[in-house]
py3Dmol code that shows the C-alpha trace and the ligand (Angstrom):
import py3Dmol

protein = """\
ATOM      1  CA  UNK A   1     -60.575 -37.377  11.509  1.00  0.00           C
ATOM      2  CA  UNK A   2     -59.490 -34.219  13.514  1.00  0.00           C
ATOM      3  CA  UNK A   3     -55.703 -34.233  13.827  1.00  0.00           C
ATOM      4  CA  UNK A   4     -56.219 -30.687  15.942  1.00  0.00           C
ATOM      5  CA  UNK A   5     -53.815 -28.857  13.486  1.00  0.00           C
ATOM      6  CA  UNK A   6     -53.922 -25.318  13.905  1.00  0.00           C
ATOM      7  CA  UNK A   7     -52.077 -22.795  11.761  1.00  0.00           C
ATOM      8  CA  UNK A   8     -48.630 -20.985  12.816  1.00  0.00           C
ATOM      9  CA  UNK A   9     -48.718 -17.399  12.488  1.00  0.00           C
ATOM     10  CA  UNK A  10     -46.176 -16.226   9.921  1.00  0.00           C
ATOM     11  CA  UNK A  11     -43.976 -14.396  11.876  1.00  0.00           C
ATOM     12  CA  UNK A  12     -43.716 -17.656  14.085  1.00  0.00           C
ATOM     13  CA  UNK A  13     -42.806 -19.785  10.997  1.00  0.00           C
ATOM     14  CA  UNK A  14     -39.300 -18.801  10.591  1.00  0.00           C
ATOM     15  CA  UNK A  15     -38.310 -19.244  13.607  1.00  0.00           C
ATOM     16  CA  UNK A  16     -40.222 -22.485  13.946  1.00  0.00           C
ATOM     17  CA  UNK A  17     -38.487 -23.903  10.833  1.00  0.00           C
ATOM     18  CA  UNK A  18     -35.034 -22.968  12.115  1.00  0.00           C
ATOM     19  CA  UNK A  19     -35.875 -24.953  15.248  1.00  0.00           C
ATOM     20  CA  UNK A  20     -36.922 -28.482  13.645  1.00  0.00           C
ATOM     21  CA  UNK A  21     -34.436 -28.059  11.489  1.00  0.00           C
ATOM     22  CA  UNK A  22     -31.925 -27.337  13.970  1.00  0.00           C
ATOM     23  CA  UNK A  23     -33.130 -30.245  15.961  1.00  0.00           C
ATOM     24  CA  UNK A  24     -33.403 -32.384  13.107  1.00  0.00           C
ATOM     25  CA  UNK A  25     -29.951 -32.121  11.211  1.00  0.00           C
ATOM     26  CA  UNK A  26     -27.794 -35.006  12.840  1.00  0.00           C
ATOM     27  CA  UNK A  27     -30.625 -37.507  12.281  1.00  0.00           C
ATOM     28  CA  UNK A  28     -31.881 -36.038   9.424  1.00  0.00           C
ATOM     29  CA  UNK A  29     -30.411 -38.440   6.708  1.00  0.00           C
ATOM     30  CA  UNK A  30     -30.967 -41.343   8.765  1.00  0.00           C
ATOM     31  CA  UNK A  31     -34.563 -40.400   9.670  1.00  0.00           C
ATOM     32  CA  UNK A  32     -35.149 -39.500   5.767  1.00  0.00           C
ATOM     33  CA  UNK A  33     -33.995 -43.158   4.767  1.00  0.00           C
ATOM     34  CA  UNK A  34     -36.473 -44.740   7.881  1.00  0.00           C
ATOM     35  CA  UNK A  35     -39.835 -42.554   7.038  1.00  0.00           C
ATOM     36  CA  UNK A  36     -39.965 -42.979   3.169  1.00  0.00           C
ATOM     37  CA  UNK A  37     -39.031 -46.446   3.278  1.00  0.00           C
ATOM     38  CA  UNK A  38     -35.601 -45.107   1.085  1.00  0.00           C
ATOM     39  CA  UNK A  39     -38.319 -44.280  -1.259  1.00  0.00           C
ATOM     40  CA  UNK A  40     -36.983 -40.340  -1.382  1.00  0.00           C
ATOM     41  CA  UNK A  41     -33.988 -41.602  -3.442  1.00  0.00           C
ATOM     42  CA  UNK A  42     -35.932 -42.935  -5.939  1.00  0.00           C
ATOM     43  CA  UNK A  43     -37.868 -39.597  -6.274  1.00  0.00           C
ATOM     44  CA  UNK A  44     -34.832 -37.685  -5.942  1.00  0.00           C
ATOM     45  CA  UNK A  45     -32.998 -39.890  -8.737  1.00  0.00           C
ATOM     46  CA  UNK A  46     -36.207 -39.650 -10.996  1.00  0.00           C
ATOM     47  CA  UNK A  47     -35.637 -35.446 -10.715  1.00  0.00           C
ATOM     48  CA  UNK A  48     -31.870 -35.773 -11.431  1.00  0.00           C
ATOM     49  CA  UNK A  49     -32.353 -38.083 -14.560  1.00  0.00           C
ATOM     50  CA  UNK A  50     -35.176 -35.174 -15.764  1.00  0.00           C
ATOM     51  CA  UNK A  51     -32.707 -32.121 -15.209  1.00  0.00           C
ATOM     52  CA  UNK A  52     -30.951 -32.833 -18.642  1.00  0.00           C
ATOM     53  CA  UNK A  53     -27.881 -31.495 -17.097  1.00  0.00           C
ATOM     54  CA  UNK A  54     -24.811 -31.415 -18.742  1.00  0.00           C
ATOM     55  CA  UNK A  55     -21.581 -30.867 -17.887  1.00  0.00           C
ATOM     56  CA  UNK A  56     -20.133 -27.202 -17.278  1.00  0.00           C
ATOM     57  CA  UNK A  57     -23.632 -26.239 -15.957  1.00  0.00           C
ATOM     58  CA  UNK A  58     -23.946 -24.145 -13.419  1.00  0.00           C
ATOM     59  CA  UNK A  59     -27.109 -25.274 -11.073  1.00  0.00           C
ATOM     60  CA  UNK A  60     -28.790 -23.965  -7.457  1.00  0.00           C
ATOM     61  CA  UNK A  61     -29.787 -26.568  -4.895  1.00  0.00           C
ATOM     62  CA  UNK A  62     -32.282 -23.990  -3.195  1.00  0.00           C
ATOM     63  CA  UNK A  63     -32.950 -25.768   0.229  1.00  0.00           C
ATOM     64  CA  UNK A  64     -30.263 -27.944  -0.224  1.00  0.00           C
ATOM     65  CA  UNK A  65     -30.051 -29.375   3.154  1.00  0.00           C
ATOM     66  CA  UNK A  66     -27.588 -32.131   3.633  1.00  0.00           C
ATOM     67  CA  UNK A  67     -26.660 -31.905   0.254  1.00  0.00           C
ATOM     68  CA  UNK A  68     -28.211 -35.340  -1.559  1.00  0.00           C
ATOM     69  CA  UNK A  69     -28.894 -33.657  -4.948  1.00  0.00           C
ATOM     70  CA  UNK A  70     -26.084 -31.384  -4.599  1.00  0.00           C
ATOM     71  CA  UNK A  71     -23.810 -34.347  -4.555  1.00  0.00           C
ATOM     72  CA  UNK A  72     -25.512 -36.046  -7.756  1.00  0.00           C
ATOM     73  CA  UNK A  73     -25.246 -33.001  -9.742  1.00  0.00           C
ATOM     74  CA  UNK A  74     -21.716 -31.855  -8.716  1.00  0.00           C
ATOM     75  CA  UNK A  75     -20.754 -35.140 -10.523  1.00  0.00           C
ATOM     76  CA  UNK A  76     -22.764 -34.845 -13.226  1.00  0.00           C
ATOM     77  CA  UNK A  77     -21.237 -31.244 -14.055  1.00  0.00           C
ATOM     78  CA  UNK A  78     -18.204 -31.844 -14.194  1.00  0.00           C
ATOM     79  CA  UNK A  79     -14.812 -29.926 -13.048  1.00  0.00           C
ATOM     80  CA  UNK A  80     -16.325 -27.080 -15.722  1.00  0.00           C
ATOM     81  CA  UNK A  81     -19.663 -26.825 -13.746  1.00  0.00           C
ATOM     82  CA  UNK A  82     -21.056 -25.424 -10.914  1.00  0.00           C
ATOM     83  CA  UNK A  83     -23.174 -26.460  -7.498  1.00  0.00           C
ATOM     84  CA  UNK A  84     -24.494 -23.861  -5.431  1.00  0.00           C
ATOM     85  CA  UNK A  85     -26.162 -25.261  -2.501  1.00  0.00           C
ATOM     86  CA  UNK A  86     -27.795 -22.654  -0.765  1.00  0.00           C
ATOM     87  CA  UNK A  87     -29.841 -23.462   3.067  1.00  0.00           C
ATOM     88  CA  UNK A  88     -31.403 -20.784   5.718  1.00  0.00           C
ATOM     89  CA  UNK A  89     -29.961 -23.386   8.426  1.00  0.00           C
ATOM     90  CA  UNK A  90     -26.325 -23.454   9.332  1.00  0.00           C
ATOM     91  CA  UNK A  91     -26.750 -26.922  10.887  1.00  0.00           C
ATOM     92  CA  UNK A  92     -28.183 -28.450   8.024  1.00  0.00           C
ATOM     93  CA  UNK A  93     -25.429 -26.983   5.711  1.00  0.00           C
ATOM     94  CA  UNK A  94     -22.691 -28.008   7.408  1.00  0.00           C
ATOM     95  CA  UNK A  95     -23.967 -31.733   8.103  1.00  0.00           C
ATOM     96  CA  UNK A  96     -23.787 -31.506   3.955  1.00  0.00           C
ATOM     97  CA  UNK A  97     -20.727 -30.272   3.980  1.00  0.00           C
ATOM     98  CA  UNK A  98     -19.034 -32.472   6.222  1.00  0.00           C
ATOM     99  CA  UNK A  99     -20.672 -35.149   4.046  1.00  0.00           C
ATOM    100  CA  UNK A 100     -19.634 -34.350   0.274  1.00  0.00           C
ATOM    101  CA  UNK A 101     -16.551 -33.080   1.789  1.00  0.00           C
ATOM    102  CA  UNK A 102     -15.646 -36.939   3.251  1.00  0.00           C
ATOM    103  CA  UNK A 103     -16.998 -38.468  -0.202  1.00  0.00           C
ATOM    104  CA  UNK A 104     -14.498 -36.372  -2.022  1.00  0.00           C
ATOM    105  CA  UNK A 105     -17.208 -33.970  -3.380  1.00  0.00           C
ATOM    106  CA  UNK A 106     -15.070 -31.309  -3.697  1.00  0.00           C
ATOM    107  CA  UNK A 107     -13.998 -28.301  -6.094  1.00  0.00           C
ATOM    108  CA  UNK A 108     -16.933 -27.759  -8.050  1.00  0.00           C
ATOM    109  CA  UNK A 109     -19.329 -26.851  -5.007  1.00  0.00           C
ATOM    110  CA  UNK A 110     -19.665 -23.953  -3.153  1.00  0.00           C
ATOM    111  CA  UNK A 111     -22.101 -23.748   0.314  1.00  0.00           C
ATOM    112  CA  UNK A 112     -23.626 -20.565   1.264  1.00  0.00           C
ATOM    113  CA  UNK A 113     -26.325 -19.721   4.032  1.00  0.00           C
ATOM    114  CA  UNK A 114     -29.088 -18.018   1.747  1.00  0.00           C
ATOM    115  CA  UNK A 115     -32.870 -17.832   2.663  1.00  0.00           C
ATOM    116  CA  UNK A 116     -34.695 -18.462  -0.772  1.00  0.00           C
ATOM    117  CA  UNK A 117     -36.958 -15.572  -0.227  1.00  0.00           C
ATOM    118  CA  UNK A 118     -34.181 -13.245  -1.082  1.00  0.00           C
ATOM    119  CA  UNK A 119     -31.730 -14.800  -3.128  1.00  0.00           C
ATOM    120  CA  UNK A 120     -28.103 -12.961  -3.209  1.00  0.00           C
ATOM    121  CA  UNK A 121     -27.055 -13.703  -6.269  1.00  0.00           C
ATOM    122  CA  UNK A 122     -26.922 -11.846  -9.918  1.00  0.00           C
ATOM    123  CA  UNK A 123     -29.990 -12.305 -12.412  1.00  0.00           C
ATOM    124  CA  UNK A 124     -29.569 -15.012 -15.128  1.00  0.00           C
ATOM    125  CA  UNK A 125     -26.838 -16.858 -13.194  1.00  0.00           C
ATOM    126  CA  UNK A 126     -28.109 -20.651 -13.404  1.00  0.00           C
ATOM    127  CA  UNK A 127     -29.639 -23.307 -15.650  1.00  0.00           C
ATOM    128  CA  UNK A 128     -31.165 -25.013 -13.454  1.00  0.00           C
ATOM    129  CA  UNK A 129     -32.472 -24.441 -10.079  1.00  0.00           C
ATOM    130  CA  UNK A 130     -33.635 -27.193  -7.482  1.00  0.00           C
ATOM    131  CA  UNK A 131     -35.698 -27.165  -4.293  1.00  0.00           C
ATOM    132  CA  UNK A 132     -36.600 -30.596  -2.925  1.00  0.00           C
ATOM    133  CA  UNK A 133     -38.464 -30.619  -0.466  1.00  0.00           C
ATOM    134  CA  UNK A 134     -37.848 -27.200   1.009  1.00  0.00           C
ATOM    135  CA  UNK A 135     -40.682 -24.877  -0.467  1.00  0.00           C
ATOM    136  CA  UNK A 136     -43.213 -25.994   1.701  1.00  0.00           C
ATOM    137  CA  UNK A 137     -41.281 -24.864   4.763  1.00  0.00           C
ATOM    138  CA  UNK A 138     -40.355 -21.178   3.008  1.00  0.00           C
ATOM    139  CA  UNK A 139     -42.987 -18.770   4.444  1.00  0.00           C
ATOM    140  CA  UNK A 140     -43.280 -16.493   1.393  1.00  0.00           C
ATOM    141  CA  UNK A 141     -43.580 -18.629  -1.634  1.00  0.00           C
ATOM    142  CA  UNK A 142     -44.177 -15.885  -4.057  1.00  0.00           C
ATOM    143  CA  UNK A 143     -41.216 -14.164  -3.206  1.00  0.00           C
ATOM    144  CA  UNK A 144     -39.292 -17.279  -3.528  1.00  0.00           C
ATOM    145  CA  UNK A 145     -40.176 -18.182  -6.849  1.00  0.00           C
ATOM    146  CA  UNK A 146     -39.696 -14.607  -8.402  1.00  0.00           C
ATOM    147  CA  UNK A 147     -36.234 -14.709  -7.027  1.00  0.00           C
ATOM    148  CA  UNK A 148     -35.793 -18.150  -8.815  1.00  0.00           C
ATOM    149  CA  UNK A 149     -37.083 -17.158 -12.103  1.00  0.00           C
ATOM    150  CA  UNK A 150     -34.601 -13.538 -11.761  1.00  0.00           C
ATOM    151  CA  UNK A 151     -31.660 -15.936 -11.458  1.00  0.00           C
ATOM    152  CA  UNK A 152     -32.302 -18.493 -13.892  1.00  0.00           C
ATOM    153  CA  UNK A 153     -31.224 -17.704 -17.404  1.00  0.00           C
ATOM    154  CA  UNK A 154     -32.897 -17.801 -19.890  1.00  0.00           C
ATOM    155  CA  UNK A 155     -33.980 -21.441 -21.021  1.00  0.00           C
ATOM    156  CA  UNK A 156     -33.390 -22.445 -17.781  1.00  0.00           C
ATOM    157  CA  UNK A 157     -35.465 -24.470 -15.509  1.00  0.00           C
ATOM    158  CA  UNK A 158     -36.711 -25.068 -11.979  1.00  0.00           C
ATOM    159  CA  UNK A 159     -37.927 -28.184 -10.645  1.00  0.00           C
ATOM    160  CA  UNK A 160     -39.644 -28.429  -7.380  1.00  0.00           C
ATOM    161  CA  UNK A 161     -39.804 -32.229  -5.875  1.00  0.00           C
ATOM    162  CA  UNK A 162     -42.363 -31.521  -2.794  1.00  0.00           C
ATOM    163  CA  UNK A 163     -44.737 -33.554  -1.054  1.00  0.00           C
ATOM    164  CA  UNK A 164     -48.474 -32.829  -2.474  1.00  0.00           C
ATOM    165  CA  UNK A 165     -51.810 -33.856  -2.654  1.00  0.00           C
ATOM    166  CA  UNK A 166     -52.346 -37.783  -2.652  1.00  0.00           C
ATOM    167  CA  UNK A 167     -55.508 -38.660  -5.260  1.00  0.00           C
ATOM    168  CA  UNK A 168     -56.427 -42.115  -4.651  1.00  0.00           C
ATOM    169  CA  UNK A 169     -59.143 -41.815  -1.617  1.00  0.00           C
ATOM    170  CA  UNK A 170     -58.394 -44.894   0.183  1.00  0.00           C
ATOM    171  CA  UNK A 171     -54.194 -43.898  -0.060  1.00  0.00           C
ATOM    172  CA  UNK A 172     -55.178 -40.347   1.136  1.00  0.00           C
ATOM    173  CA  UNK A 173     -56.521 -41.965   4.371  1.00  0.00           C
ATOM    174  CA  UNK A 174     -54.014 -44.183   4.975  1.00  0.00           C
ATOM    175  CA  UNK A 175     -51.123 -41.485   4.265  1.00  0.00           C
ATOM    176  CA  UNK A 176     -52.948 -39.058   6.896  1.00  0.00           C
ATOM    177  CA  UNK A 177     -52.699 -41.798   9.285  1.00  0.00           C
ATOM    178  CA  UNK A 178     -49.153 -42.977   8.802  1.00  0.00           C
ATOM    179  CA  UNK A 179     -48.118 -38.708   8.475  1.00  0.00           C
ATOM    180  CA  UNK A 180     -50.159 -38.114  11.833  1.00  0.00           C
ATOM    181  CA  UNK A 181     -49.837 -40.883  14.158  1.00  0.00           C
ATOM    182  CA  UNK A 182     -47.196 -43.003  13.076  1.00  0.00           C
ATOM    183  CA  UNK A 183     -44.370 -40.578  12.117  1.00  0.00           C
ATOM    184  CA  UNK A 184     -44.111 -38.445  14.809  1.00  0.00           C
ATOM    185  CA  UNK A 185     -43.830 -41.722  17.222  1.00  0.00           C
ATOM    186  CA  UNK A 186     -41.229 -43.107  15.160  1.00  0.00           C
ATOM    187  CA  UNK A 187     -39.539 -39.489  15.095  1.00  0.00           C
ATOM    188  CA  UNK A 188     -39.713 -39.641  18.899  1.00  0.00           C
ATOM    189  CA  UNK A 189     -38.918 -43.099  19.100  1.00  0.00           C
ATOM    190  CA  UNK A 190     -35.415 -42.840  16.457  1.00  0.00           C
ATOM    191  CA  UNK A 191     -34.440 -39.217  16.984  1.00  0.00           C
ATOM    192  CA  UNK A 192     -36.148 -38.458  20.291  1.00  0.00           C
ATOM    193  CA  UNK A 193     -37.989 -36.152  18.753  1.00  0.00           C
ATOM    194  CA  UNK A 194     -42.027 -35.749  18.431  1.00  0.00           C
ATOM    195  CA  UNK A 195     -42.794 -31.881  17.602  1.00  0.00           C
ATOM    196  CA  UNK A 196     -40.407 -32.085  14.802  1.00  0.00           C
ATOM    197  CA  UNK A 197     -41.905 -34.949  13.001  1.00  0.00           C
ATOM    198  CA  UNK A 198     -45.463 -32.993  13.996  1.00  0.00           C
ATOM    199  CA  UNK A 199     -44.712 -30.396  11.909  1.00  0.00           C
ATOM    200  CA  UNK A 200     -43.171 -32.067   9.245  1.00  0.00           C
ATOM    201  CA  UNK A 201     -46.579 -33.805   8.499  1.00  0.00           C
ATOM    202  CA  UNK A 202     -48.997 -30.217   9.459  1.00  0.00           C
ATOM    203  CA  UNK A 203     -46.980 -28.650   7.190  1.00  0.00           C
ATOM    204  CA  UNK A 204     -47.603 -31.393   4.134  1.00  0.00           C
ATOM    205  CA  UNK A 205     -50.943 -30.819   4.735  1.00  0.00           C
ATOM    206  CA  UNK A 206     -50.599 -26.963   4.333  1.00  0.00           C
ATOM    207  CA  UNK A 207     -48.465 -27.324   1.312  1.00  0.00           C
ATOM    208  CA  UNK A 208     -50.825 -25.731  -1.980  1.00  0.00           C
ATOM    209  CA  UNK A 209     -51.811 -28.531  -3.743  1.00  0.00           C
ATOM    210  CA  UNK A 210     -50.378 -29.675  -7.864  1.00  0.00           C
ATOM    211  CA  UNK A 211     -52.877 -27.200  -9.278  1.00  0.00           C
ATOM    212  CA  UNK A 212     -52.207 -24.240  -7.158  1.00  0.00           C
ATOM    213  CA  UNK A 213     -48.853 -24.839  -7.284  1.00  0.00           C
ATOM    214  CA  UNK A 214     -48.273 -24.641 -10.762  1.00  0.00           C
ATOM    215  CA  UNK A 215     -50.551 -21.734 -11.006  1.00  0.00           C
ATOM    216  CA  UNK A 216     -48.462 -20.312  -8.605  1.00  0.00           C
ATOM    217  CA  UNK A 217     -45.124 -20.656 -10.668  1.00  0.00           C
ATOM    218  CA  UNK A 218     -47.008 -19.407 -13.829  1.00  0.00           C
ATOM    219  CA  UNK A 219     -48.255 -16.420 -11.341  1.00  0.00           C
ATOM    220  CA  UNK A 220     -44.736 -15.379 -10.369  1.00  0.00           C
ATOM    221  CA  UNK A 221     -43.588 -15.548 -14.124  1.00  0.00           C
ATOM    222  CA  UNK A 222     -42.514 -18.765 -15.656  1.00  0.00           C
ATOM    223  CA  UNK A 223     -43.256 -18.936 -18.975  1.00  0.00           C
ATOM    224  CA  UNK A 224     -44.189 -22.455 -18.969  1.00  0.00           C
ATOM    225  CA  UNK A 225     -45.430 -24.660 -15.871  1.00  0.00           C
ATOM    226  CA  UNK A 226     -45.852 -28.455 -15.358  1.00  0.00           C
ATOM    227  CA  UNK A 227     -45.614 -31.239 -12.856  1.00  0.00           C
ATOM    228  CA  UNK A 228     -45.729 -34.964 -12.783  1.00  0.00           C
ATOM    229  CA  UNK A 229     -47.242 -37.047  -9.608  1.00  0.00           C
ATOM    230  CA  UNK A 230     -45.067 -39.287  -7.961  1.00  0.00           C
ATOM    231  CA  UNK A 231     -46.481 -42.463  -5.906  1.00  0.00           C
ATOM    232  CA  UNK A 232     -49.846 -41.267  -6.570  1.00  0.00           C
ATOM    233  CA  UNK A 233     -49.285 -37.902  -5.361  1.00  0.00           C
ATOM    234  CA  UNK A 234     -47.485 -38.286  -2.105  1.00  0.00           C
ATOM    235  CA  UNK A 235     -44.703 -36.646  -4.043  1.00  0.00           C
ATOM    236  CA  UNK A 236     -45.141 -33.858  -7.434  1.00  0.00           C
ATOM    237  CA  UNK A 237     -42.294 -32.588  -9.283  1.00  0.00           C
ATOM    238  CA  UNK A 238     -43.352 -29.103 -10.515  1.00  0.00           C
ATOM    239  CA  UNK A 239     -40.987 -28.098 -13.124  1.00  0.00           C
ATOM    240  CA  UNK A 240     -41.015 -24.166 -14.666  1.00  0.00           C
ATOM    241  CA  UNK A 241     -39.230 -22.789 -17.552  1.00  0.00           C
ATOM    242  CA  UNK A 242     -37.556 -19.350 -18.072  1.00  0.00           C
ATOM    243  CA  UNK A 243     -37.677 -18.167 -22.004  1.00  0.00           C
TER     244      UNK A 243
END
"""
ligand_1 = """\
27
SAM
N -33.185 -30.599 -0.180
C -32.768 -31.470 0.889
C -33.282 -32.864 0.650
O -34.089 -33.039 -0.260
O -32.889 -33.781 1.365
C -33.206 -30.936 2.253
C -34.675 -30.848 2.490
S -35.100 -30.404 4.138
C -36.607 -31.276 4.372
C -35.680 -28.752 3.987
C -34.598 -27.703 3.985
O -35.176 -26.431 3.682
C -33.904 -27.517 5.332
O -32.531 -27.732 5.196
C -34.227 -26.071 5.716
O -33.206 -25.428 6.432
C -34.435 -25.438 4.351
N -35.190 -24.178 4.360
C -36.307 -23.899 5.056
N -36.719 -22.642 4.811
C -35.833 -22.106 3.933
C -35.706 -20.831 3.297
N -36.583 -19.856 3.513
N -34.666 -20.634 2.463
C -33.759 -21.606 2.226
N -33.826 -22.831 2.803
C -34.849 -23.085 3.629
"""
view = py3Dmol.view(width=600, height=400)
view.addModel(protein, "pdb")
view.setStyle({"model": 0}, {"cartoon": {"style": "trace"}})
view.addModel(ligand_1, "xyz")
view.setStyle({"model": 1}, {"stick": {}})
view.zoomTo()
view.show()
């Protein structure tokens, strides 16, 4: 089937992202709990009970959004810990803010507006550094994970939870369908809003697959690369290591 996806231009990418994702942050929790069924907590809670993480560590939510995993791990770390949770979009950030903030998430979290492709902060600074579901919408991969691997010490890990390539035929078929046709209604349909939902499946289907992925990490400079499929592959969690 021809879904008539055509590639967006780099340059046209950042801005592009900004824009679904400033459309997209009010309804973003709700529309994250209707489109995977609630089946992103249960990949999300599968990466937290993975981390290790301990309190007093000090971890990066790259892409952190409206803040699920930054919540899980600021209470996991402890009063001696650390949560960075670090977004491009001011929108999103703040909706996660507003959020933790209410639930009484406070102290041990900081929130700063930080694209991943240049990260601001000192080499060997975390033990652990998360980006769920965010790489696929960074335009310059590489450069992202370089700047992960500078600020993780060493022994420290990254873990990427990102939609990938689905391996059972049949699945694949019927995952193109739901991503293509169905999901952008329902975005329309819930949050009034198609194009968003549009691009959220294109860029899935851009997004390197497990193998190129991890060769990717290994590429960049992690000394050891791995990943584990999710629901067949509709979700991979990548994780890296820093020696
Ligand atoms: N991690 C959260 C979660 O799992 O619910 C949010 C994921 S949301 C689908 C993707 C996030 O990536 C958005 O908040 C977006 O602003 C952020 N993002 C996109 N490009 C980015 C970049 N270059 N640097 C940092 N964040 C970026």
């Amino acid at each position: 089937i021809d879904f008539g996806f055509t590639e967006v231009p780099l340059e046209e990418k950042v801005k592009k992202v900004k824009g679904v994702f400033d459309s997209v942050a009010g309804n973003y929790d709700l529309m994250n709990d209707v489109m995977s069924m609630g089946i992103h907590r249960i990949w999300k809670r599968h990466t937290i009970e993975l981390s290790g993480i301990r309190p007093g560590n000090v971890v990066l939510d790259l892409a952190g959004g409206t803040g699920d995993l930054t919540k899980a791990f600021a209470k996991r770390v402890g009063k001696t810990g650390k949560v960075v949770l670090a977004d491009i979009n001011e929108s999103m950030v703040r909706v996660g803010r507003d959020r933790l903030t209410d639930e009484g998430i406070i102290g041990n979290v900081n929130y700063t507006i930080t694209n991943a492709e240049a990260l601001t902060f000192p080499d060997n600074t975390f033990d652990l550094v998360t980006i769920a579901f965010g790489l696929r919408n960074v335009t310059h991969k590489d450069k992202a994970l370089a700047e992960i691997y500078r600020v993780l010490k060493p022994g420290g890990q990254l873990m990427v939870l990102e939609f990938s390539k689905v391996s059972q035929p049949l699945l694949a078929k019927a995952y193109d369908f739901y991503s293509f046709s169905i999901l952008p209604k329902m975005g329309k349909l819930i949050a009034n809003d198609e194009a968003s939902y549009q691009y959220l499946a294109e860029s899935i289907r851009m997004h390197p697959d497990q193998e190129t992925l991890k060769q990717m990490m290994l590429t960049a400079g992690f000394d050891k690369a791995e990943y584990l499929n999710m629901s067949e592959g509709i979700v991979a969690l990548h994780r890296g290591w820093k020696y």
